[in-house]
N, C-alpha and C positions, 0 to 999 in steps of 0.2 A: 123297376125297369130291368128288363131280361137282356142277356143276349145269347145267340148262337149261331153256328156256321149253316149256311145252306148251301148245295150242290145244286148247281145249274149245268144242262145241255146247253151247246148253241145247238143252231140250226143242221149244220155239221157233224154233231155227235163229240164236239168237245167240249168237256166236263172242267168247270173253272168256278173254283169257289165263292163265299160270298160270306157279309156277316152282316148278321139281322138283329135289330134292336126292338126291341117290346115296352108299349108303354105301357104303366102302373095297371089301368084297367082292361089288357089283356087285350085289346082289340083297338079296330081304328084304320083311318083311309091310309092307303100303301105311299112312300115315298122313294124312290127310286134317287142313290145319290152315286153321284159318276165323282173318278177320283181325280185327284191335282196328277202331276208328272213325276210325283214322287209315288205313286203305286198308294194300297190299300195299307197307307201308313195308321199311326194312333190316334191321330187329329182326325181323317176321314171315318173312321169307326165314333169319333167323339161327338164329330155332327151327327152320325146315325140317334146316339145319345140324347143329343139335345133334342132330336126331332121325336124322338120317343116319349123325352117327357113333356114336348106339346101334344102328346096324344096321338102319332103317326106310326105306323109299321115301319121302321125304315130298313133300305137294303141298298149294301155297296159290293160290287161286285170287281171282282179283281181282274180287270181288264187286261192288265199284264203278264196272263197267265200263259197264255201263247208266247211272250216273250222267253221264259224259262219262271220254274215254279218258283212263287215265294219271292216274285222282284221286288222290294221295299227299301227305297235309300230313306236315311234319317236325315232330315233338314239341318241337324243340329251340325252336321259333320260339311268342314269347307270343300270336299269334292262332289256334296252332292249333288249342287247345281248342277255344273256339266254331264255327269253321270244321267241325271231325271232328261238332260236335254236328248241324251244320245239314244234313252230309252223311247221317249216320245218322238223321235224321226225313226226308230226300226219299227212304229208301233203302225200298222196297218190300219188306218182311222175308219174305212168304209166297215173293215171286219170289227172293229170295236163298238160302231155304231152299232150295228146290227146284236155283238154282244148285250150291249145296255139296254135292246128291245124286246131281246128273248128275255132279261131280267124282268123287265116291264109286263112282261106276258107269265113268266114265271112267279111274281108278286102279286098279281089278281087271282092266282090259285091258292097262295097261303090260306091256309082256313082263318088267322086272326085278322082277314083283311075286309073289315064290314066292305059290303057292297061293291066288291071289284073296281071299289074306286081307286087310282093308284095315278101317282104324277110323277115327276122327276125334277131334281136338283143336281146342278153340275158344279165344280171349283174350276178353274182355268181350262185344261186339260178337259176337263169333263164341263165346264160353262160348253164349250162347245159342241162336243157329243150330246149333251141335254138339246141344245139349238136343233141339232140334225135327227136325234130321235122325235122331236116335237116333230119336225116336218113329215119323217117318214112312217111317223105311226098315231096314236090316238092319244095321250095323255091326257087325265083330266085337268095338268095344269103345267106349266116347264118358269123354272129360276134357274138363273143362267149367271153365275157371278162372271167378273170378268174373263171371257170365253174368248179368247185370241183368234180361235178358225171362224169367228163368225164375221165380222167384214166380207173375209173372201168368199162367204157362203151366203149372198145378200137375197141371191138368185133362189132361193130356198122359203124366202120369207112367206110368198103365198098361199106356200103348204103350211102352214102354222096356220091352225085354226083354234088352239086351247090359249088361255089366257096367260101371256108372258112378262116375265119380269126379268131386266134388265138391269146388271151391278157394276158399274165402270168406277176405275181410281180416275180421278182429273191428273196425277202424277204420274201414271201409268207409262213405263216406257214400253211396253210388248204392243200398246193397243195405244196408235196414235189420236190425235185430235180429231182427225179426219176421219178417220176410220170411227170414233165414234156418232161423229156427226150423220158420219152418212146411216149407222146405224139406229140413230134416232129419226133420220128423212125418211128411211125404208117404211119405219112404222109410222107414221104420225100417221094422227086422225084415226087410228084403229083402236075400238072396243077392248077393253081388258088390257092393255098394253099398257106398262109402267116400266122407266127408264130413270134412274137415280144414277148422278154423277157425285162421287164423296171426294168432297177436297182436302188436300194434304194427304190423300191416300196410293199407293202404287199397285201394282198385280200382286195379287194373294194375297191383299190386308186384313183377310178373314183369319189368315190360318196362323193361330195364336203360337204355333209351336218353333217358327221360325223368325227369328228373330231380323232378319234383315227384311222380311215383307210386314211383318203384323204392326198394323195400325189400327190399336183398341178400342179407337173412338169411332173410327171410319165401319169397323166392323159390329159394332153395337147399336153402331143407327141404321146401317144395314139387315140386323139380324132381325131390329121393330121391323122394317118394312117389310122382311118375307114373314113374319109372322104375321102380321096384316092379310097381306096378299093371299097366304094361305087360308086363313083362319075365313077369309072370306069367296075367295072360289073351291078351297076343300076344304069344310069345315069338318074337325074333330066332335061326332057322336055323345051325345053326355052318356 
């Protein structure tokens, strides 16, 4: 497994970094990972990682770069919270979508990327952004861990037409009962659609690096199901 930085244009002609992972055999379908509220930390580069060595291109893309260069709070530190919160309300979400789509368009040109196939994966911050790029562009598949803007974005669901997967905590205080519910009524009865609710889990039970969300068990039966889910609508090339 490789990595290195890639340079992305937006649409605009703003140039905002990116870090790209390589699996073992040099090639492989594109994966697209949108970051938590804490910016293009070590954990978000780790899933790049992990996604590499199930055989994926992956690429994260520093959404935060329009904010001022190089935003990155460390989980580990007690003002990060508030600090990731106040970044994620200056953060322009239509312009970030759009960021994550010229990634998306950006990562079907990589040459290690067999057959322009390429999907996207989001944490919190980015569950959501992944939701809104599924609607507004083409992916060949979107995972979406707990993605807080999507309740309010219900009205989007019909533009989803690639096969979606759905990561909710049953603890989760950002992302109520209701608000999951209604986001399982949205889908139901739809093709490819899979929705796991982890109990004893809260927001960001993935992200092993922070000690007040990471719930290891919650995030381990989660990480089987999107390698399922991947392994079966974007399967890794032998």
């Amino acid at each position: 497994m490789a990595r290195r930085e890639e340079s992305i244009w937006g649409h605009d002609g703003h140039r905002f970094s990116s870090s790209l992972s390589l699996p073992e055999s040099g090639t492989g379908p594109g994966l697209v990972v949108v970051q938590e509220i804490f910016g293009l930390t070590p954990y978000v580069k780790g899933v790049c990682d992990r996604l590499a060595g199930l055989g994926y291109v992956a690429l994260a893309p520093d959404l935060y770069s329009r904010l001022e260069p190089d935003l990155v709070l460390d989980e580990h530190l007690p003002d990060s919270l508030p600090r990731a919160f106040q970044a994620m309300q200056r953060l322009d979400v239509p312009q970030a979508v759009d960021d994550a789509t010229v990634t998306l368009e950006h990562l079907r040109a990589v040459p290690e990327v067999q057959g322009h196939r390429v999907g996207i994966i989001g944490f919190c911050l980015g569950g959501g952004i992944a939701y809104m790029v599924a609607a507004a562009s083409d992916p060949a598949v979107a995972v979406c861990y707990y993605g807080s803007a999507i309740p309010g974005a219900l009205d989007l669901a019909p533009l989803v037409t690639c096969p979606i997967l759905f990561h909710f905590g049953e603890d989760d205080t950002f992302i109520s009962t209701a608000q999951r519910r209604a986001v399982a009524h949205e889908f139901a009865g739809r093709r490819h659609v899979e929705l796991h609710l982890h109990p004893h889990a809260g927001h960001a039970f993935d992200n092993h690096d922070s000690a007040m969300f990471s719930r290891p068990q919650a995030a381990a039966q989660a990480w089987e199901q999107t390698k399922a889910f991947l392994e079966y609508h974007l399967p890794p090339r032998g």
